[in-house]
gemmi code that builds the backbone of each chain (N, CA, C; Angstrom):
import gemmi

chains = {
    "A": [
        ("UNK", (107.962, 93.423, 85.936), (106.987, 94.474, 85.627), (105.603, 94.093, 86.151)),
        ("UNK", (105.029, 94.836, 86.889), (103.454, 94.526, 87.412), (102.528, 95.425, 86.659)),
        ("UNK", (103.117, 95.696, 85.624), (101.697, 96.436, 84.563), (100.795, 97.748, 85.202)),
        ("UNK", (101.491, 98.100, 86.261), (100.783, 99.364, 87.008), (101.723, 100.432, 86.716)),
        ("UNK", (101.397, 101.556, 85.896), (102.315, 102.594, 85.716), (101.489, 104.282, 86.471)),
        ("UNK", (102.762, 104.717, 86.419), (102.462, 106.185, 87.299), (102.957, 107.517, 86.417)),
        ("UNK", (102.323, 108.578, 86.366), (103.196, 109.229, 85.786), (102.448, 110.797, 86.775)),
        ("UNK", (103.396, 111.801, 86.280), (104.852, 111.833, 86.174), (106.019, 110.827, 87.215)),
        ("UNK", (106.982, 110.909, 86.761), (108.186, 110.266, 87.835), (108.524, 111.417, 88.514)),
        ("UNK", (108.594, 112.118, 88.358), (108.962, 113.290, 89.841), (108.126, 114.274, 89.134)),
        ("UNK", (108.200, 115.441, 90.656), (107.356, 116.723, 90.012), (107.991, 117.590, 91.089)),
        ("UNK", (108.084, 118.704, 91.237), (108.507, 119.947, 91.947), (107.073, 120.683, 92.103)),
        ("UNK", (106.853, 121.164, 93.335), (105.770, 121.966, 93.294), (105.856, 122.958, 94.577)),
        ("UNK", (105.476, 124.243, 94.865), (105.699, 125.270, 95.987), (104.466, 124.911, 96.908)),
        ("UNK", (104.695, 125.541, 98.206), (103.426, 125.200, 99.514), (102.669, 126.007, 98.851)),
        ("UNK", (101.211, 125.402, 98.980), (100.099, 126.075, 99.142), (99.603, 125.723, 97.493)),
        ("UNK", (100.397, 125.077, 96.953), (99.745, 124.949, 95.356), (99.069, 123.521, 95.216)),
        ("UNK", (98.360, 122.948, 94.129), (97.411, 121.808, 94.275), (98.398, 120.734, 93.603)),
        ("UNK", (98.345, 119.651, 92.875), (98.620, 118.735, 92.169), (98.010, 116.941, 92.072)),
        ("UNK", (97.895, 116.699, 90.815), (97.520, 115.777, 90.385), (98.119, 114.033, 90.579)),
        ("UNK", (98.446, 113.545, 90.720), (99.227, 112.384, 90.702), (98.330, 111.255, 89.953)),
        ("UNK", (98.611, 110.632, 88.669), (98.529, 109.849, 87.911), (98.395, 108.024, 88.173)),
        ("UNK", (97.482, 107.018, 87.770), (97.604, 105.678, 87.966), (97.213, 105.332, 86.824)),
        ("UNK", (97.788, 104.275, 86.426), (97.448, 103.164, 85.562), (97.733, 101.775, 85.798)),
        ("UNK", (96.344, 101.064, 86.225), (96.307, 100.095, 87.180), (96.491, 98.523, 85.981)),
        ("UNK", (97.018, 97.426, 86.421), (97.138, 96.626, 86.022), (95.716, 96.072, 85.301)),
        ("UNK", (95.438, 95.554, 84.334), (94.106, 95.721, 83.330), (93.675, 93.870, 84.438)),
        ("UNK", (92.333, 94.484, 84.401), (91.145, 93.456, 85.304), (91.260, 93.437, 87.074)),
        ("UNK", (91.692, 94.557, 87.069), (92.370, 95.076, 88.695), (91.622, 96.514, 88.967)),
        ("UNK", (90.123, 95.759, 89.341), (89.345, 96.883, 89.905), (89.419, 97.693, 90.671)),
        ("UNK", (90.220, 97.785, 92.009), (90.697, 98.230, 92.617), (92.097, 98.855, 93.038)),
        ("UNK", (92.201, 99.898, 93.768), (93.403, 100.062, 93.294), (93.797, 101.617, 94.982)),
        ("UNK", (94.766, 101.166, 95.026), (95.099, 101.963, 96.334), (96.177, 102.977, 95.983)),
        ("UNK", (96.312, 103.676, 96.985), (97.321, 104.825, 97.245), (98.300, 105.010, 98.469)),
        ("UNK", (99.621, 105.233, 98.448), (100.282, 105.316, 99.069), (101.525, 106.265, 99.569)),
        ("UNK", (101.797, 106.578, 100.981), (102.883, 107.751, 100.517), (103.560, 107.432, 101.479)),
        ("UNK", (105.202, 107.406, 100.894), (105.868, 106.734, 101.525), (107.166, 108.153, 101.658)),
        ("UNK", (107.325, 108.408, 102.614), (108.250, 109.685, 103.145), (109.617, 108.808, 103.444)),
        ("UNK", (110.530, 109.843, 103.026), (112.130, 109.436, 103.517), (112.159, 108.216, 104.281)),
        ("UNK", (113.158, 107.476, 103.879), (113.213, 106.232, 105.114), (112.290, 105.768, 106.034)),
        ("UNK", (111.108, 105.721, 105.087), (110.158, 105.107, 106.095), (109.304, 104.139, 104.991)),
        ("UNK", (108.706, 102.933, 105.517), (107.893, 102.298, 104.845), (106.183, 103.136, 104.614)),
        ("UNK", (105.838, 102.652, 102.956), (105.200, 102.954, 102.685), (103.341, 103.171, 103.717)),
        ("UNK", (102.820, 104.491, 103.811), (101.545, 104.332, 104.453), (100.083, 105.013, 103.594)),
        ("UNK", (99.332, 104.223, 103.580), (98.067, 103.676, 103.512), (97.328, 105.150, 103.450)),
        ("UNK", (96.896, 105.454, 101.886), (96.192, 106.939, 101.947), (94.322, 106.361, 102.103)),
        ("UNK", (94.304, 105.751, 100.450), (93.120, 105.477, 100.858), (93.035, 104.585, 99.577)),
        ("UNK", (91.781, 104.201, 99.396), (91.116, 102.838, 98.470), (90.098, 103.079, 97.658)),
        ("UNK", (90.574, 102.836, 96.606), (88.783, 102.961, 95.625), (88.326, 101.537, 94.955)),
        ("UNK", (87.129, 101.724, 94.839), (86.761, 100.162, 94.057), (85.555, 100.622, 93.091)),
        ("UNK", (85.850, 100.250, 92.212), (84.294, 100.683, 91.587), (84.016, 101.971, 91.451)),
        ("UNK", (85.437, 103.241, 91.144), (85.106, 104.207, 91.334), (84.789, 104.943, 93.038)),
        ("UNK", (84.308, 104.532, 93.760), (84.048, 104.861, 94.712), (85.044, 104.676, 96.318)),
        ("UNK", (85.225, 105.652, 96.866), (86.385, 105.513, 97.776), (85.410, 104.384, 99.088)),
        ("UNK", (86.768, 103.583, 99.550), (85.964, 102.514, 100.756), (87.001, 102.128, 101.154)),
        ("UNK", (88.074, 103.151, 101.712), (88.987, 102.914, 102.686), (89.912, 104.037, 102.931)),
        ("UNK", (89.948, 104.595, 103.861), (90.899, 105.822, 104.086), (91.610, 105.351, 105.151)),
        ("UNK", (92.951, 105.883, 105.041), (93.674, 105.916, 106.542), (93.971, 107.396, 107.073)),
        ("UNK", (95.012, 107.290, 107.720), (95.192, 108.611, 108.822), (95.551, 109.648, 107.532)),
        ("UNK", (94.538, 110.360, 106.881), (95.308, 111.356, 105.391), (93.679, 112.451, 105.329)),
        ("UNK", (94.354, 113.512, 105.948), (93.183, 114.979, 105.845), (92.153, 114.612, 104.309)),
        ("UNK", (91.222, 115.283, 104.549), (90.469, 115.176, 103.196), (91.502, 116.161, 102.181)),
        ("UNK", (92.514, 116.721, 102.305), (92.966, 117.693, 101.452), (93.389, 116.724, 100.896)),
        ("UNK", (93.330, 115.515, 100.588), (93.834, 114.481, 100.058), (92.998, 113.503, 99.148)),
        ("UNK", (92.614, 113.961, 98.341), (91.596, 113.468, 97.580), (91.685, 112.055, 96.653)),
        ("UNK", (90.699, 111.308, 95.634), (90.985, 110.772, 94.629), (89.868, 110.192, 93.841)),
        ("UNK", (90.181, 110.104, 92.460), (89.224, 109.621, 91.605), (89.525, 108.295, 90.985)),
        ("UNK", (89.084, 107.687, 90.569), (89.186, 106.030, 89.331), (87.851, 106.116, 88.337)),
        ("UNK", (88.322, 105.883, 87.323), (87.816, 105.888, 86.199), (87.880, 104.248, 85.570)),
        ("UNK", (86.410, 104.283, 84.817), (86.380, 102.674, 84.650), (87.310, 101.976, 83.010)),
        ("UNK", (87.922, 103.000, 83.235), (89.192, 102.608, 82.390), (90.395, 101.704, 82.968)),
        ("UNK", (90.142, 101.937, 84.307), (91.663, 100.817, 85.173), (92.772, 102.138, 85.329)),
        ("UNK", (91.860, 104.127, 85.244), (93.204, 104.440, 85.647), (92.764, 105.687, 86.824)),
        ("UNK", (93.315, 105.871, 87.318), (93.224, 106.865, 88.695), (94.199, 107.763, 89.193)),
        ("UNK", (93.370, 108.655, 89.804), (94.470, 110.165, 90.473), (94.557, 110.392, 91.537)),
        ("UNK", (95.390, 110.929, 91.915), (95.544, 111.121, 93.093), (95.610, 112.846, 93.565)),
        ("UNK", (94.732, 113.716, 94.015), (94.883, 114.822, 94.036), (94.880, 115.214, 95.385)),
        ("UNK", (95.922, 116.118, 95.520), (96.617, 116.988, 96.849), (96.401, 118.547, 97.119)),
        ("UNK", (95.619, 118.733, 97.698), (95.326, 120.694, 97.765), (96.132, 121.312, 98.743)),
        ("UNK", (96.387, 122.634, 98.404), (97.303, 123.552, 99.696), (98.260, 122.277, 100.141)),
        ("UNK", (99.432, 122.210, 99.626), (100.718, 121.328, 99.921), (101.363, 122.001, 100.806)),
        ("UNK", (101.617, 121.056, 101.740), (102.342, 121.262, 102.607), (103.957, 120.603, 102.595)),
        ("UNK", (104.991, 121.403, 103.230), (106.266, 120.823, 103.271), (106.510, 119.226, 103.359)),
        ("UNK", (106.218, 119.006, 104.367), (105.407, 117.532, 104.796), (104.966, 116.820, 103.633)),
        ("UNK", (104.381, 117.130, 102.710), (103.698, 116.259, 101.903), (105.054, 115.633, 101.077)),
        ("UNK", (106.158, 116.460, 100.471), (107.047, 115.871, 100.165), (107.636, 114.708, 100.430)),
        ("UNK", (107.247, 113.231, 99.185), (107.530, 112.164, 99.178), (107.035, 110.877, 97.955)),
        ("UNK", (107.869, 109.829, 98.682), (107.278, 108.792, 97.644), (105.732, 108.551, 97.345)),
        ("UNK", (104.941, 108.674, 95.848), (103.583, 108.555, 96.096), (103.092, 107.458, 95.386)),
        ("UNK", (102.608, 106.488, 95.804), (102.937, 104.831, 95.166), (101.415, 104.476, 95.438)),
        ("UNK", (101.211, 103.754, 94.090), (99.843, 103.045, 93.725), (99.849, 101.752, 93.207)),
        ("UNK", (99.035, 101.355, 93.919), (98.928, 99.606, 93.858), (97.610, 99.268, 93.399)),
        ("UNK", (97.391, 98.803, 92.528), (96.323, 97.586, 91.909), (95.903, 96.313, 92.506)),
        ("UNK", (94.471, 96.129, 92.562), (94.764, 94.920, 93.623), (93.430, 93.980, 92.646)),
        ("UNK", (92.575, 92.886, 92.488), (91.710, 92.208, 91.980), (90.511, 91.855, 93.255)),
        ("UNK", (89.601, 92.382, 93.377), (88.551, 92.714, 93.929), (88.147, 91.081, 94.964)),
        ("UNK", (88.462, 90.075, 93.702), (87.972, 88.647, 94.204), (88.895, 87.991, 95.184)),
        ("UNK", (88.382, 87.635, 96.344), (89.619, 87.129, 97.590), (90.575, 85.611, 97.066)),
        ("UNK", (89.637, 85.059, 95.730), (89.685, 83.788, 95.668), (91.167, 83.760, 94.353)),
        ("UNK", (91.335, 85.365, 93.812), (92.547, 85.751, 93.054), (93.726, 86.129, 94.042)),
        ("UNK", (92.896, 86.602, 95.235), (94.490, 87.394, 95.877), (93.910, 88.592, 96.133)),
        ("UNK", (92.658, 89.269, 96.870), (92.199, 90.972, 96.246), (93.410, 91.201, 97.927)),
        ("UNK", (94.194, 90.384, 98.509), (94.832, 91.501, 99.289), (96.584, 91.360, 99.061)),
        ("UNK", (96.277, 90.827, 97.778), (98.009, 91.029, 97.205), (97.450, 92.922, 96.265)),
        ("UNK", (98.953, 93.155, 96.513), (98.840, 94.735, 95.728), (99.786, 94.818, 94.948)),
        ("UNK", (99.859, 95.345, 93.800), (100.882, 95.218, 92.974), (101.198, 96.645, 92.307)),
        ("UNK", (102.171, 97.336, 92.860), (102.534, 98.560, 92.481), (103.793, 98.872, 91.405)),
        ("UNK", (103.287, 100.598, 91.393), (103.820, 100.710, 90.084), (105.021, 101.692, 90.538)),
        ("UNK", (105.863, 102.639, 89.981), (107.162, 102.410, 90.075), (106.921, 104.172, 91.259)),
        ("UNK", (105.936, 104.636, 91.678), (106.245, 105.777, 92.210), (106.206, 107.318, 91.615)),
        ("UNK", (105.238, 107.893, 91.987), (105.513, 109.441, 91.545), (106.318, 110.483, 92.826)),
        ("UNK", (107.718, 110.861, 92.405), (108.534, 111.454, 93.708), (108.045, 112.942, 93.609)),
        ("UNK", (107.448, 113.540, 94.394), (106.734, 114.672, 94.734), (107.937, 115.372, 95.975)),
        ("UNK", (108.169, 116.946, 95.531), (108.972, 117.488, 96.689), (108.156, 118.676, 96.422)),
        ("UNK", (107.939, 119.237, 97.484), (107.580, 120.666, 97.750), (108.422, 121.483, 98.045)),
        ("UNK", (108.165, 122.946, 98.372), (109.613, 123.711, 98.235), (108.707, 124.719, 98.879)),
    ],
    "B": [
        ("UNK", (93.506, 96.485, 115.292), (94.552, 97.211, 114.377), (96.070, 96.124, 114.446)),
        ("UNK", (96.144, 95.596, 113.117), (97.385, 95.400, 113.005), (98.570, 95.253, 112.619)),
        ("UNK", (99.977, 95.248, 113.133), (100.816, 95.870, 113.086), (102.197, 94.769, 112.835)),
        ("UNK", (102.771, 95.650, 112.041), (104.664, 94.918, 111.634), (105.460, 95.342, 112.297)),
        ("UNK", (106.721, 94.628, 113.358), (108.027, 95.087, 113.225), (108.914, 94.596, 112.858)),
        ("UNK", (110.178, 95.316, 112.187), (111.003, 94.651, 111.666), (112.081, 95.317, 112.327)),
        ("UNK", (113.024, 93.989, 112.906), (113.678, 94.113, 114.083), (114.869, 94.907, 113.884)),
        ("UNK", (115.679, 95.114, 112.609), (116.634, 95.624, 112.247), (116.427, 96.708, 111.110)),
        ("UNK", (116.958, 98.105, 111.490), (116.791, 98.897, 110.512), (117.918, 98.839, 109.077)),
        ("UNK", (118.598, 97.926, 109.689), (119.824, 97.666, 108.521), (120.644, 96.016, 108.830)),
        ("UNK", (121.167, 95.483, 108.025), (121.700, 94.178, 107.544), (122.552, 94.131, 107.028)),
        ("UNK", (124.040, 93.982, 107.250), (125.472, 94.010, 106.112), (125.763, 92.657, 106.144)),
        ("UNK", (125.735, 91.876, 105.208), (126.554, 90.327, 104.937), (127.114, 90.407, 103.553)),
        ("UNK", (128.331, 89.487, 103.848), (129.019, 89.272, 102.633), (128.513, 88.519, 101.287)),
        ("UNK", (129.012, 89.052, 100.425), (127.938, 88.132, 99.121), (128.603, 86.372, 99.161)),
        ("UNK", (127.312, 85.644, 98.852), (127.893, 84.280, 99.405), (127.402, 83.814, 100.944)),
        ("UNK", (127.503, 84.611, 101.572), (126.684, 84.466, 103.097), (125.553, 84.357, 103.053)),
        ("UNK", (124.779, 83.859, 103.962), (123.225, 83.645, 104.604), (122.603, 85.015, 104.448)),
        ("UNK", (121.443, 85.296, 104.697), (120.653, 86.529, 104.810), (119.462, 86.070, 105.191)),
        ("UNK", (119.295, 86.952, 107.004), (118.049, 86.543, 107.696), (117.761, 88.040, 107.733)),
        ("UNK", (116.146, 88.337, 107.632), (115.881, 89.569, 107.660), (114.659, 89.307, 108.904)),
        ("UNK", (114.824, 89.783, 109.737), (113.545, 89.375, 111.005), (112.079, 90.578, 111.312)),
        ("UNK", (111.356, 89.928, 111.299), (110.233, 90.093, 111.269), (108.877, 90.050, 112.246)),
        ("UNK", (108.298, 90.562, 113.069), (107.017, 89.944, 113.856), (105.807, 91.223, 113.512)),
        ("UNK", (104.505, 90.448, 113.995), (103.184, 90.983, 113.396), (102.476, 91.074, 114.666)),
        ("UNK", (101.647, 91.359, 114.944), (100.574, 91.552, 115.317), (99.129, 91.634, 114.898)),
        ("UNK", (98.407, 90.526, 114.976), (96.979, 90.473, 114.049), (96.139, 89.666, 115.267)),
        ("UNK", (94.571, 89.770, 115.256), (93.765, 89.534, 115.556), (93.305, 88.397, 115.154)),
        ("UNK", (93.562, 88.133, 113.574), (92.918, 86.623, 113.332), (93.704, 86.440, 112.277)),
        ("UNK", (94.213, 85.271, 111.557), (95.186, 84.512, 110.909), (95.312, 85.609, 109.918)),
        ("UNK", (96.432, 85.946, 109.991), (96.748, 87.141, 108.763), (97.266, 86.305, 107.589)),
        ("UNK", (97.572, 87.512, 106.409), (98.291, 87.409, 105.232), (99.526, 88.089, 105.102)),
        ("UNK", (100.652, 87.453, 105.050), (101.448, 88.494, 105.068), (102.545, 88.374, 103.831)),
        ("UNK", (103.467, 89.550, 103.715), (104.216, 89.603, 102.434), (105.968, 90.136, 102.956)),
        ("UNK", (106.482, 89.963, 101.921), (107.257, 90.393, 101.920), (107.770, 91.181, 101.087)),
        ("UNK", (108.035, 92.561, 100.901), (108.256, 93.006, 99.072), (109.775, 93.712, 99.557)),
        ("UNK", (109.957, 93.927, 98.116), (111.589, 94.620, 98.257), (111.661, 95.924, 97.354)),
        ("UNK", (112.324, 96.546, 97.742), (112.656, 98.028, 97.206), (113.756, 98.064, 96.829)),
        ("UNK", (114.495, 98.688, 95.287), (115.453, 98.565, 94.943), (115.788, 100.168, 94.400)),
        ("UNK", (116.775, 100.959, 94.953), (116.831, 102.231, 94.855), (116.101, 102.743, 93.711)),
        ("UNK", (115.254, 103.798, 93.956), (114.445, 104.865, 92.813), (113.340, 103.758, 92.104)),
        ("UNK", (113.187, 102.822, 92.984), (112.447, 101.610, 92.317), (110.862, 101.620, 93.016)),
        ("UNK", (109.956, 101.196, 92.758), (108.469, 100.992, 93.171), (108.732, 99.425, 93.872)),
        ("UNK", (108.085, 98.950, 94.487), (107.915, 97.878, 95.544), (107.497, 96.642, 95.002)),
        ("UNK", (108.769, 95.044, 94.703), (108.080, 94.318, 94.078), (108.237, 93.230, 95.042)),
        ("UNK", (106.478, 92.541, 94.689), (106.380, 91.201, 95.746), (107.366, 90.010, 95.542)),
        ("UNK", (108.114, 89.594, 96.734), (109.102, 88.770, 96.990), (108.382, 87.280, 96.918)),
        ("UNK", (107.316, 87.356, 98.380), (106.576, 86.078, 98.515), (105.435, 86.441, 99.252)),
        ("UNK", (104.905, 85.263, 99.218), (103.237, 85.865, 100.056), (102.935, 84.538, 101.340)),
        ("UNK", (102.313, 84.803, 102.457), (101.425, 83.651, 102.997), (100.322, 83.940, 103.585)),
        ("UNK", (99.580, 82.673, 103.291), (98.108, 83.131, 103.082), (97.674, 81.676, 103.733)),
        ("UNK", (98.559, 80.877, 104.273), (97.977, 79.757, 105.435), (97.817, 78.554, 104.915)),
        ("UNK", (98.373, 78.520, 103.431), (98.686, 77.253, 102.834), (99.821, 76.387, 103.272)),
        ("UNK", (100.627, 76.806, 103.594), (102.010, 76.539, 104.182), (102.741, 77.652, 104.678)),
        ("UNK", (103.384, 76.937, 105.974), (104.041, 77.774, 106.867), (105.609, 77.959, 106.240)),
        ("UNK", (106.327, 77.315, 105.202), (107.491, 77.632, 104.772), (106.712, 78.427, 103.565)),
        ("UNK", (107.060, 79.430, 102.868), (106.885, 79.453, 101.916), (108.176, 80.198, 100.647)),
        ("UNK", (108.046, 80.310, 99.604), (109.103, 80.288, 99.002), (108.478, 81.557, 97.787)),
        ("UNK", (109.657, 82.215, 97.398), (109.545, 83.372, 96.790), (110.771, 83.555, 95.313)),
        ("UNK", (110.876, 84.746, 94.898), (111.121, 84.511, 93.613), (113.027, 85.196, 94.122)),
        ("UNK", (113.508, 84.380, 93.436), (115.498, 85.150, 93.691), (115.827, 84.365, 94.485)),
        ("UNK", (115.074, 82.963, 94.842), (115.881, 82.153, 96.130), (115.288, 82.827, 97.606)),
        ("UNK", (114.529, 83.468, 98.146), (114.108, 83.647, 99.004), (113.221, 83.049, 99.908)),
        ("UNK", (112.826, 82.919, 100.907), (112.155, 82.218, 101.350), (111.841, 82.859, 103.014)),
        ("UNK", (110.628, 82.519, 103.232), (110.006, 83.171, 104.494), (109.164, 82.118, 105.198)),
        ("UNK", (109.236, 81.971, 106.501), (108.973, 80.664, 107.205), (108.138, 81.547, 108.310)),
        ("UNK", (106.828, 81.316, 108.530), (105.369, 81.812, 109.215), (105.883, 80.652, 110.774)),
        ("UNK", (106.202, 81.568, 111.683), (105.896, 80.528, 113.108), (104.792, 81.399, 114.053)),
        ("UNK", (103.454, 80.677, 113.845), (101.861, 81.199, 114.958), (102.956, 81.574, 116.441)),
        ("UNK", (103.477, 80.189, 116.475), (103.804, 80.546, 118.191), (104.591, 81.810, 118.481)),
        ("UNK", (105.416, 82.303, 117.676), (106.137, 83.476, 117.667), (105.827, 84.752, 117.150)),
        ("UNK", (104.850, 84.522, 116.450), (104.205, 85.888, 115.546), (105.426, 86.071, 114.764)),
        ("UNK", (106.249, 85.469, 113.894), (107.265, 85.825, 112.892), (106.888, 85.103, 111.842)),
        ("UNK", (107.884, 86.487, 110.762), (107.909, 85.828, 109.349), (108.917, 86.258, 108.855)),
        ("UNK", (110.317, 85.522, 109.270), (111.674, 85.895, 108.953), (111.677, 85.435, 107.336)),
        ("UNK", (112.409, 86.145, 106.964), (112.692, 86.158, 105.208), (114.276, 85.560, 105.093)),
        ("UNK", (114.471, 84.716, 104.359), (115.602, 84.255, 104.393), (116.594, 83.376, 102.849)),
        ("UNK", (117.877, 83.271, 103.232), (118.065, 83.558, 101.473), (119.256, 82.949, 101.899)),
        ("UNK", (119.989, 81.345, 101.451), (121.010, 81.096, 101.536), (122.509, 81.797, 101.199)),
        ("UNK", (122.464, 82.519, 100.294), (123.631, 82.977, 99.753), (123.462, 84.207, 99.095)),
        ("UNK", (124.065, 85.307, 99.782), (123.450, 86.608, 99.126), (124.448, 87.292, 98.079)),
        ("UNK", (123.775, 87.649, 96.993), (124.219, 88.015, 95.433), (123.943, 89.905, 95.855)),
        ("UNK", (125.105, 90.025, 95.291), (125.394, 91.891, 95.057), (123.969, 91.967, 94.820)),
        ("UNK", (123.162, 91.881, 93.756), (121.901, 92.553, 93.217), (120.807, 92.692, 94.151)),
        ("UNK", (121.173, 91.197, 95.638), (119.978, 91.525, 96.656), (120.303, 92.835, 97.280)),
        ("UNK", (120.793, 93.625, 97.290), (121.154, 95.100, 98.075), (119.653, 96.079, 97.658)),
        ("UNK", (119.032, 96.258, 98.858), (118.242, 97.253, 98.433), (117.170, 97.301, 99.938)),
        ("UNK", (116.039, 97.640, 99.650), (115.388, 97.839, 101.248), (114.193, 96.637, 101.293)),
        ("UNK", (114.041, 95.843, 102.091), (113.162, 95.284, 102.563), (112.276, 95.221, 103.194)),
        ("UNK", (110.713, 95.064, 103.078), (109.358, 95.779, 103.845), (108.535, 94.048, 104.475)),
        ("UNK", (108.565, 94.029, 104.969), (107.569, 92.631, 105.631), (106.362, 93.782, 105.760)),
        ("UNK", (104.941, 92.859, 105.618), (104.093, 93.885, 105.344), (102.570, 92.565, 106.084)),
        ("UNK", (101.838, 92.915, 106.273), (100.532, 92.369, 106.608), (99.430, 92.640, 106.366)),
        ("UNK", (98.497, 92.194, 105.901), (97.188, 92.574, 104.911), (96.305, 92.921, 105.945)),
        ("UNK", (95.463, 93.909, 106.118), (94.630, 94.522, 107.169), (92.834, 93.937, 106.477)),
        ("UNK", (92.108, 92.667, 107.270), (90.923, 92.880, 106.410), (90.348, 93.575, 107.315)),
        ("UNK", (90.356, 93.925, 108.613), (88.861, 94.058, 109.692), (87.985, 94.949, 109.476)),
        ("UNK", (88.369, 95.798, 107.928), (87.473, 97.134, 107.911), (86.971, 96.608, 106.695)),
        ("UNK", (86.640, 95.209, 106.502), (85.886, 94.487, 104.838), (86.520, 95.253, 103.498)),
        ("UNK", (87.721, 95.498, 103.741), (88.338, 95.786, 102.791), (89.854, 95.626, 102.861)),
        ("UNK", (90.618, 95.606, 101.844), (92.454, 94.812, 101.975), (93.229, 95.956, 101.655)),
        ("UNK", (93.529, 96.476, 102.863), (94.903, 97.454, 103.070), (96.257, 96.726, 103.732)),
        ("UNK", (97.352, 97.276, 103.082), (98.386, 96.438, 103.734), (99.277, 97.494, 104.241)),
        ("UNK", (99.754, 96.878, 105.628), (100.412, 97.762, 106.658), (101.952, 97.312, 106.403)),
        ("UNK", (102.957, 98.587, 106.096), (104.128, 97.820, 106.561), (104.980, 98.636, 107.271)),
        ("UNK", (106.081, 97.289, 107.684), (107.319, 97.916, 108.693), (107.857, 98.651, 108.009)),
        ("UNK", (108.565, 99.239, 109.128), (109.633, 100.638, 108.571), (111.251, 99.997, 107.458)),
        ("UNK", (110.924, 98.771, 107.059), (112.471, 98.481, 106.406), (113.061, 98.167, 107.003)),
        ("UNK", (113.650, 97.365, 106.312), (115.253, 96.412, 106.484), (116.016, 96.770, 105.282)),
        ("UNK", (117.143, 97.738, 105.495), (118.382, 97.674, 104.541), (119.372, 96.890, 104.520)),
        ("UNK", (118.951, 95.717, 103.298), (120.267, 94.573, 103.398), (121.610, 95.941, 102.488)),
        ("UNK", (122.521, 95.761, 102.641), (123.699, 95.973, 102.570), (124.404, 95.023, 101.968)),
        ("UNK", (125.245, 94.546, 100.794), (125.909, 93.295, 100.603), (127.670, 93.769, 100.265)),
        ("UNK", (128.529, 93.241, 100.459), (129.909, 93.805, 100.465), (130.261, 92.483, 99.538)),
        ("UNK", (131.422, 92.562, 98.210), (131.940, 91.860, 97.820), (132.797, 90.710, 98.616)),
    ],
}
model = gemmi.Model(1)
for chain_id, residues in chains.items():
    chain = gemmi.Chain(chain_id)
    for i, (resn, *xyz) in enumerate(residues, 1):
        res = gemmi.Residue()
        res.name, res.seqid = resn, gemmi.SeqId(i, " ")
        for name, pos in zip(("N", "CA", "C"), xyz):
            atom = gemmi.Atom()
            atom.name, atom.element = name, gemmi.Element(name[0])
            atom.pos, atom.b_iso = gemmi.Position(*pos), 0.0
            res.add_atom(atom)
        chain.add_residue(res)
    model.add_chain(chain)
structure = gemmi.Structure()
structure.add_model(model)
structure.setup_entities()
């Protein structure tokens, strides 16, 4: 168990509608990432918050949003869904200090998102 | 920018047999790299890590992953494979060059294990 939980575990949702995706990051694990990992493919790199504040995006439209709260928990929000978006959506906790590990990530079990 | 491949999209050995899962990177300056495993409907848990303390390093289930500079590999490896190792395997590499720790990974390795 890595103490990072996600919720919901799956969700159903139609194109063009919004949704939320849930984190609860391992406690003293300021940071904390996002991930979406589609059919048979390894997981890729949405974006990064620390301190509340986003400071790392990868290849993911702004329709792809997110917040952290200084509680240790964070969301992940998706606007106008696309077919495409359907997949694994995985969040990792990471500890800010290089001298703990801040580029070990420790994720939690996955929210499975399908569009329709 | 850098990058994982993992040489095999799939792996079948008998339980009791060896298990090499192969691996190479691409990085700019001494990376970190991992290995995690996926176990159906499961979230991604870390196997082992290296971070330039040692080039063998050793992980949790008997696993073990050996860092060679001259080759850019970090084969994952496991004397004797148990039914329960069946599931997908990610070799992965820690990205700092943008002052922040994103980790990139390969597309999987499906070990396979047959009684």
């Amino acid at each position: 168990e890595t103490g990072v939980t996600q919720s919901p575990t799956h969700l159903i949702k139609t194109r063009g509608q919004q949704v939320t995706l849930r984190c609860s990051s391992q406690s003293g694990h300021n940071t904390v990432s996002w991930y979406q990992q589609a059919l048979g493919q390894g997981p890729q790199f949405i974006f990064q918050y620390y301190r509340e504040e986003e400071n790392g995006r990868g290849n993911f439209p702004p329709r792809f949003s997110g917040l952290q709260f200084p509680n240790y928990s964070s969301e992940l929000n998706v606007n106008a869904l696309e077919l495409d978006d359907s997949a694994l959506y995985l969040c990792a906790s990471s500890p800010r200090d290089m001298f703990l590990g801040a580029d070990t990530q420790y994720f939690g079990p996955g929210t499975r998102l399908t569009v329709l | 920018a850098q990058s994982v491949t993992q040489l095999d999209s799939h792996v079948s050995v008998s339980e009791g047999t060896p298990v090499l899962l192969r691996c190479n990177y691409s990085s700019s300056y001494s990376p970190s790299l991992f290995w995690y495993v996926q176990h159906p409907n499961k979230g991604l848990q870390l196997l082992l890590k290296y971070t330039s303390a040692a080039t063998l390093v050793k992980g949790i289930n008997g696993f073990e992953a050996e860092f060679k500079k001259s080759e850019t590999s970090f084969h994952l490896t496991k004397p004797s494979a148990h039914m329960s190792d069946a599931a997908e395997y990610f070799c992965v590499v820690s990205d700092q060059d943008s002052g922040y720790s994103t980790l990139t990974f390969g597309k999987g390795t499906m070990l396979l294990v047959s009684p």
